[in-house]
C-alpha positions, 0 to 999 in steps of 0.5 A: 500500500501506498503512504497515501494509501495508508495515512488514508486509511490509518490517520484521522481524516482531519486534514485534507491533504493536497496529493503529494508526499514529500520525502526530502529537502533543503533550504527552502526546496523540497521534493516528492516521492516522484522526485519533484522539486518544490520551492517552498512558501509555507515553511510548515506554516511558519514552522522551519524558520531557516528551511528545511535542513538547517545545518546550525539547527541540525548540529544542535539537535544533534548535539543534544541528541546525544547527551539526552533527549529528555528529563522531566521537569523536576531536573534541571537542564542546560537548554531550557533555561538557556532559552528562556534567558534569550527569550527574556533578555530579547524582550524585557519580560521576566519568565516563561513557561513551556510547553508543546504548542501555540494552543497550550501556550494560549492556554497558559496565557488564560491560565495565568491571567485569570488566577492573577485577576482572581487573586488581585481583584476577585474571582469574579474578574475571570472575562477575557476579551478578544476579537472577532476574526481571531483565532488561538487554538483548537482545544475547547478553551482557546477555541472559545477564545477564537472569535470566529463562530464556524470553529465553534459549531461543532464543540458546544459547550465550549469553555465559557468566559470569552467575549469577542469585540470588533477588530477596530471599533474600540468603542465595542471594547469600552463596552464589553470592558464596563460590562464584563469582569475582565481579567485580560484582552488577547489580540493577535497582531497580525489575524493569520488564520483569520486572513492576514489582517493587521491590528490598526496601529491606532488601534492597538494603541488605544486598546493598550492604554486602556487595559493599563487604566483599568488593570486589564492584562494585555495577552499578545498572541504571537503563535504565527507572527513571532519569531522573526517573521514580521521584521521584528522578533515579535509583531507587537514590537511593531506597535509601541506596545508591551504585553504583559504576556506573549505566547509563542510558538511554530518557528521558535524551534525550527521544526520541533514542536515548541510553545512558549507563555513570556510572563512580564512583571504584574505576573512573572510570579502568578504560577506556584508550585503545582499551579501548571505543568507540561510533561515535555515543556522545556525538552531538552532537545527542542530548546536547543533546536530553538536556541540555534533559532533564536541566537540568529535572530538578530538585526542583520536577518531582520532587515534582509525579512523587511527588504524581501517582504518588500520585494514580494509586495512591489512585485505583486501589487497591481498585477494582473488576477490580484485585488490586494496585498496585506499582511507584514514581514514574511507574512504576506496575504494575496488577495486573488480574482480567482479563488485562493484554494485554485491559485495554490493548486496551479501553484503546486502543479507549476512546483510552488507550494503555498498556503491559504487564509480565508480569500486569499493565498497566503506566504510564509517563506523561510526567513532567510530564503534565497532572492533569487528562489524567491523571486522564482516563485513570485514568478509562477505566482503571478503567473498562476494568478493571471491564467 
């Protein structure tokens, strides 16, 4: 039987799969079973920051392979308390805690609102905010999070305590904050997921003012947007804002699976002994994966992120079969005449593998990909959309 075949019949059927199994690759190309190369715009949906089969990454990994794979958290080890230094010196925030994924490091990020808001102000102040079109996660809690009502359809009754206000109006946010006990508003600063929409830098602004007024904290979900990806090791960075927690993870560790809850100063100290774990949180391997990613994030990848994101957008705007731009950094939303999910299988076929969100083809390149593989798959992009 086929891989096709047997995922088919042995994997859940979540996903629906494009026809392709890849086998191998480097950098920012990979290749199928049939021996197909495809420059790759997706990178694991903003997983494998430096491509497929980064050399310093691999040393890493590799190097901590073979010392341990994993201890329980009730050791110590090297890696993950090197990576927290780095995450906490990178941004000012004072602790992290670990864990396995963007969702569980949301959940963590509710977790520790509400038992600082419980604690300070009452167990009543439980309410957390969000915005409509958003989107932090599959489990029950961070789907109830998610302002965006067909996720929900399915898993009723969802966690309850979440209220979703209008991306912009911040007005409907004065209102849900007078009527609700709330313990913190979570925003994304870029709405992946929800169509590659940025926050109002106004917006944000106003909204940060005023979780500082009423003692609100301020969640930033930095799941797909940070890392990098946006020209700034954090989107919200990008704002003139500073989070009292921010959750992270796909391209922290380059292709391990990784999450990570920033806690500032109103809560580096809310979690106790017991309060909240993670049985492969801090492994030992993907910290060092992430601290090889982490280490390279520095100014000089950072402007090469701005100057290819600029690129990308001179090169498509205005070009024939495309409505619009959006997005920031390497995280770039195409607004098609034709309909994305077609524009991503001409794509495919024409050996360009990129993503979609909501109406439009969206772009998450590894964040050192090469100018001209790049620029050879903005080619048959916007070939794929003129046809």
């Amino acid at each position: 039987m086929s891989i096709i075949g047997k995922d088919k019949q042995y994997v859940a059927g979540t996903y629906n799969r494009f026809p392709v199994e890849i086998v191998s690759g480097k950098g920012s190309v990979v290749v199928d079973s049939a021996g197909k190369e495809y420059i790759d715009m997706g990178s694991g949906i903003g997983v494998t920051s430096f491509g497929i089969g980064d050399d310093t990454w691999k040393a890493a990994v590799i190097a901590q392979l073979d010392k341990v794979q994993h201890m329980s958290n009730l050791y110590y080890t090297e890696p993950c308390a090197k990576l927290a230094e780095l995450l906490c010196k990178k941004t000012g925030m004072k602790k992290v805690f670990f864990s396995n994924s963007g969702a569980e490091a949301n959940e963590c990020a509710i977790k520790a609102a509400r038992k600082y808001a419980a604690e300070k102000k009452g167990p009543e102040y439980s309410t957390v905010i969000t915005l409509k079109n958003s989107f932090h996660g599959r489990t029950l809690t961070t789907l109830a999070a998610t302002g965006q009502e067909h996720y929900h359809e399915l898993y009723n009754p969802l966690t309850p305590g979440f209220v979703h206000v209008e991306n912009g109006n911040i007005d409907d946010l004065k209102a849900a904050i007078e009527s609700n006990k709330v313990a913190a508003l979570m925003i994304e600063c870029i709405q992946g997921e929800g169509g590659v929409i940025p926050i109002d830098p106004a917006y944000a602004k106003a909204a940060y003012e005023l979780c500082k007024e009423n003692d609100i904290l301020l969640i930033v979900d930095e799941v797909q947007t940070g890392n990098g990806r946006t020209g700034k090791l954090y989107a919200y960075m990008n704002y003139d804002i500073t989070p009292d927690i921010v959750s992270t993870a796909k391209g922290l560790a380059g292709g391990l699976p990784i999450g990570a809850t920033l806690l500032g100063e109103k809560v580096e100290n809310v979690f106790g002994f017991g309060d909240h774990g993670s049985t492969f949180g801090g492994n030992p391997v993907a910290s060092a994966a992430a601290c090889s990613i982490i280490e390279r994030i520095d100014e000089k990848l950072l402007d090469g992120v701005k100057q290819k994101a600029e690129y990308v957008r001179t090169a498509v705007s205005g070009k024939p079969g495309i409505e619009g731009v959006t997005g920031l950094g390497l995280m770039i939303g195409i607004k098609t005449v034709k309909p994305a999910a077609d524009v991503a299988k001409a794509c495919m076929e024409k050996g360009v593998l990129v993503l979609t969100a909501k109406d439009k083809v969206r772009l998450l390149p590894a964040l050192n990909i090469p100018q001209d593989v790049l620029a050879k798959a903005v080619s048959v992009i916007l070939e794929c959309c003129a046809e």
